[in-house]
Each structure stands twice: as structure tokens, then as C-alpha cells.
SEMI-730543 format. One record per residue (C-alpha): residue number from 0; chain; x, z, y. Coordinates in pm, whole numbers. Layout:
REM SEMI-730543
ATOM  num  cadena      px      pz      py
ATOM  NUM       A       X       Z       Y
...
This chain:
REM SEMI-730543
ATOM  num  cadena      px      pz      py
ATOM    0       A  -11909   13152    2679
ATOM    1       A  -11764   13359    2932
ATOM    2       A  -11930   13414    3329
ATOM    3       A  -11848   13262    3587
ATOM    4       A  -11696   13582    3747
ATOM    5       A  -11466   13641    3417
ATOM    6       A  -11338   13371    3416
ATOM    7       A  -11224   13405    3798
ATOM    8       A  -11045   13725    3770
ATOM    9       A  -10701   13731    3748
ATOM   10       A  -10529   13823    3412
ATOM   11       A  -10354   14160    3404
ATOM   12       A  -10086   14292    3194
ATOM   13       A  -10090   14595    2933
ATOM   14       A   -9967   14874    3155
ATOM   15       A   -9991   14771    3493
ATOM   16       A  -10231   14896    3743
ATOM   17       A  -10547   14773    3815
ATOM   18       A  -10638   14549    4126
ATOM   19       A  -10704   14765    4444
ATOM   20       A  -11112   14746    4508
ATOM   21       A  -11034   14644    4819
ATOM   22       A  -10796   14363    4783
ATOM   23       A  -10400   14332    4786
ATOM   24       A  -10228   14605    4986
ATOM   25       A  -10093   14470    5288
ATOM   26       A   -9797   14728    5401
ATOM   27       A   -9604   14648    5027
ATOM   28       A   -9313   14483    5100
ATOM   29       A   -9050   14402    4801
ATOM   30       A   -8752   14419    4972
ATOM   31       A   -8518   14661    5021
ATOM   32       A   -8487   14782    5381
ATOM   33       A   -8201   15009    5581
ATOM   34       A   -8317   15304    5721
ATOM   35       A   -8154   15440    6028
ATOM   36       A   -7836   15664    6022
ATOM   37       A   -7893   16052    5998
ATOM   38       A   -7871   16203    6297
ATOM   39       A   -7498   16330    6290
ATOM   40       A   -7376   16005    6224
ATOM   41       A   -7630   15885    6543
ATOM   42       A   -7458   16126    6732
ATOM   43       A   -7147   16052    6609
ATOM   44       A   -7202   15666    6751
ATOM   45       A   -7305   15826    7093
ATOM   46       A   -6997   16003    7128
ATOM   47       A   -6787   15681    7027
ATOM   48       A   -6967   15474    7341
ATOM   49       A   -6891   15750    7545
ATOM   50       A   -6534   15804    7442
ATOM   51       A   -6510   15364    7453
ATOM   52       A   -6649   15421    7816
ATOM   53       A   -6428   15620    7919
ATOM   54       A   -6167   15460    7813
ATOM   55       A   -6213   15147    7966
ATOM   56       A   -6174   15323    8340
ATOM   57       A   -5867   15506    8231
ATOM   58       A   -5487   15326    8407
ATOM   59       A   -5237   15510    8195
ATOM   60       A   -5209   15293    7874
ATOM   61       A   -5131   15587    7655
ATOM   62       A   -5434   15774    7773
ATOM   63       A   -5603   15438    7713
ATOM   64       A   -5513   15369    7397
ATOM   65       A   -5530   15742    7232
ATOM   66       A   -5901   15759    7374
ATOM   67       A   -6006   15474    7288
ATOM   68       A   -5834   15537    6882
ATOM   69       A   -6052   15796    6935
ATOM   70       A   -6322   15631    6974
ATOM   71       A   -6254   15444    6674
ATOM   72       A   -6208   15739    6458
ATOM   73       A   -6588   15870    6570
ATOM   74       A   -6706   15582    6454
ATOM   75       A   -6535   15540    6111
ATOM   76       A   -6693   15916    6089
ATOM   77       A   -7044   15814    6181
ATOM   78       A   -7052   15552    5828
ATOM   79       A   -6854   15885    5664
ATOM   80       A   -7159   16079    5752
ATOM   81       A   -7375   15842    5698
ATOM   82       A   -7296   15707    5333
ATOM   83       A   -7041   15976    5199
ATOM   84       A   -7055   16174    4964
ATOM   85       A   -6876   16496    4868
ATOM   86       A   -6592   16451    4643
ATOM   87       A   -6636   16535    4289
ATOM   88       A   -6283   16532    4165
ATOM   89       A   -6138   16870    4205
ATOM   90       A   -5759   16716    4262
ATOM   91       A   -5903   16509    4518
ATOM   92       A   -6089   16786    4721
ATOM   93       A   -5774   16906    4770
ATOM   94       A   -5587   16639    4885
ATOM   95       A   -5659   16613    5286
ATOM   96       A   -5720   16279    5355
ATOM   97       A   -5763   16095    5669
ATOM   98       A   -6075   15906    5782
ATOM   99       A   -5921   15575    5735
ATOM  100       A   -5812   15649    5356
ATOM  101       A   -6204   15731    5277
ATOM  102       A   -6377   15463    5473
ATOM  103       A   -6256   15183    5246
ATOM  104       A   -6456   15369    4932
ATOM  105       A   -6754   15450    5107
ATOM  106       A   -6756   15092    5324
ATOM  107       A   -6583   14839    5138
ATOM  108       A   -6675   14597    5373
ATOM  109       A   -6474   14769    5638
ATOM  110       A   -6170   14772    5497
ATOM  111       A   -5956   14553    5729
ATOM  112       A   -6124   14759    5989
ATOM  113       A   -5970   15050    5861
ATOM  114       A   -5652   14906    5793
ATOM  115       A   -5583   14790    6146
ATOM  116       A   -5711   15152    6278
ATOM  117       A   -5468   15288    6025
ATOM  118       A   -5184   15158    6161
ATOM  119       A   -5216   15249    6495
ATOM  120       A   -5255   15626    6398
ATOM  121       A   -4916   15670    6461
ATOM  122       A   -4907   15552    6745
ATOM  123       A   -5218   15762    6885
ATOM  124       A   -5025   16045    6753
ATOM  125       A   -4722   15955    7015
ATOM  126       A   -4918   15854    7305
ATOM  127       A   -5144   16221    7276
ATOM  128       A   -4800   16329    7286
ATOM  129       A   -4727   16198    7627
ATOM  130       A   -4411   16009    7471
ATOM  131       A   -4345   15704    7752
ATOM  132       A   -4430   15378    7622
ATOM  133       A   -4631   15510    7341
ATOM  134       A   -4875   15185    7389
ATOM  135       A   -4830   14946    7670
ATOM  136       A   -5182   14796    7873
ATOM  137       A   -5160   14525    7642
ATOM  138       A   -5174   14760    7358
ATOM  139       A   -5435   14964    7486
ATOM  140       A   -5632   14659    7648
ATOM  141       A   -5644   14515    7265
ATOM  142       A   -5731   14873    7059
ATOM  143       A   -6059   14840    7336
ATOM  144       A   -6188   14519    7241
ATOM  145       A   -6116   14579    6876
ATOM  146       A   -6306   14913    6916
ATOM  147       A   -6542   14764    7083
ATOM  148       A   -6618   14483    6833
ATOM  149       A   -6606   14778    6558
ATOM  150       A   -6872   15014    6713
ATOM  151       A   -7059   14679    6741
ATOM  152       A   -7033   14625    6374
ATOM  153       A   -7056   14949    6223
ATOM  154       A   -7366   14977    6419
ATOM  155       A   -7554   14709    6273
ATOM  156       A   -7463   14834    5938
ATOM  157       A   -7558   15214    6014
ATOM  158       A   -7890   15134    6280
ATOM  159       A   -8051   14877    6182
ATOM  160       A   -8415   14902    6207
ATOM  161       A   -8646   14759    5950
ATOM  162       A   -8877   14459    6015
ATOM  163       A   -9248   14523    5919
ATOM  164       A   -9403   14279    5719
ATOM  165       A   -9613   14060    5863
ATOM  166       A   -9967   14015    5736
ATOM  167       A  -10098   13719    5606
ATOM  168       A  -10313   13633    5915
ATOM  169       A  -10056   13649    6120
ATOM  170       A   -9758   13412    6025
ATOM  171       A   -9744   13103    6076
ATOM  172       A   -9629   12791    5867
């Protein structure tokens, strides 16, 4: 007949590792966390708020809108430099393509995002250009807020801290 302490000890599997000595580590955690963006795409996020920032206090709507494109643009390029990779396919390294092309491979869940930004390229384009009526306020009062919501997003996905585990004295059921 087997002990008492034998017969207490957990079973273990061919292979595995043996029990710690001193009992269940307590910083293991099985799930997957983010770690924060690399620092160019931080920096990258900075420079969006700023460029967002500034403009907000801006009156001419083209200067408006272009900035805050901008804006948009530095942070499509903050998730570039954070997830992307360099291209593999030798036809495609030479192909120049634009931010908002990319961004849909790297972050398919920003595709619409990209889309939208997209489509107001060209119209950046003619209000850099100083062409009259490039964007009206209302055009330039809605590329902020989407901009805005966007820098929100992409900074959840890019920032997001991870939550330490809590040990077992401390939670509570």
C-alpha cells in the first residue's frame, strides 16, 4: 500500500517538468499580452497629437484639413513601424506605395480607416497646394474628429500596457 504522502502528490506526465520545490510560480501567466510600440512608432504617435493639436487652432480650412491629414498619415506610420515588415517580393519593393495601400496588410482591422484617409489624399494634395476651396471648415472640422477618433484607436492597438496577474491572495470572488 502506498503512503500517505504518495498518494497526495499530484500525477505528472512523461516529459514535463517537475513541480517547483517551492510551490506554483506565481508571475506565469498563459495569456498572450501586447507589448508597447517601439519607440519610432511612440514617437511617431507624439508627433500625430502634436500635428492634431495644432490643427485644431488653425482658421484656414485648407491649412486645417492638410495638417490634420497629416496627422493621420503619422499615425497610419506609427502601426507601419510598429508591425511591418520589409517586403520580400522583389516586384513589390519596387513599386512605391503609399501608407494607406500598406496599412490594410499589416492592420486588417484598419482598413475602413485607411480607406476613408485614402480618399481624402487628394484632396490634402490640393489644399498643401493653396488651391481655394481645397476643403471647406466643414471638411476640415470632420477630417479632425475622424483623426482624432483614429489616433484614439490605433493607440490602444499599438500602447496598450499589459495587466499583471494577480496572485492568488489577492483577488477576490
Amino acid at each position: 500500500m502506498a503512503s500517505s504522502s504518495a498518494a497526495a502528490a499530484p500525477r505528472r506526465r512523461a516529459g514535463s517538468p517537475a513541480p517547483s520545490p517551492t510551490g506554483p510560480a506565481t508571475d506565469v501567466h498563459p495569456v498572450l499580452r501586447r507589448t508597447t510600440a517601439p519607440p519610432a512608432a511612440l514617437d511617431l504617435l507624439v508627433q500625430a497629437h502634436a500635428g492634431l493639436d495644432e490643427a485644431a487652432v488653425l482658421d484656414a480650412p485648407n491649412e486645417r484639413y492638410a495638417t490634420a491629414h497629416l496627422a493621420a498619415l503619422r499615425t497610419a506610420a506609427a502601426v507601419l513601424a510598429a508591425r511591418g515588415r520589409p517586403e520580400t517580393n522583389r516586384r513589390r519593393r519596387e513599386k512605391i506605395r503609399s501608407a494607406w495601400e500598406v496599412l490594410p496588410e499589416i492592420a486588417p482591422e484598419l482598413t475602413e480607416w485607411s480607406a476613408l484617409f485614402a480618399s481624402g489624399a487628394g484632396r490634402r494634395a490640393r489644399a498643401e497646394a493653396g488651391i481655394p476651396g481645397a476643403a471647406t471648415s466643414r471638411d476640415a472640422d470632420d477630417l479632425l474628429r475622424d483623426v482624432a477618433m483614429f489616433l484614439r484607436l490605433v493607440e490602444r492597438l499599438l500602447v496598450l500596457q499589459p495587466v499583471l496577474p494577480q496572485s492568488r491572495g489577492d483577488r477576490t470572488v
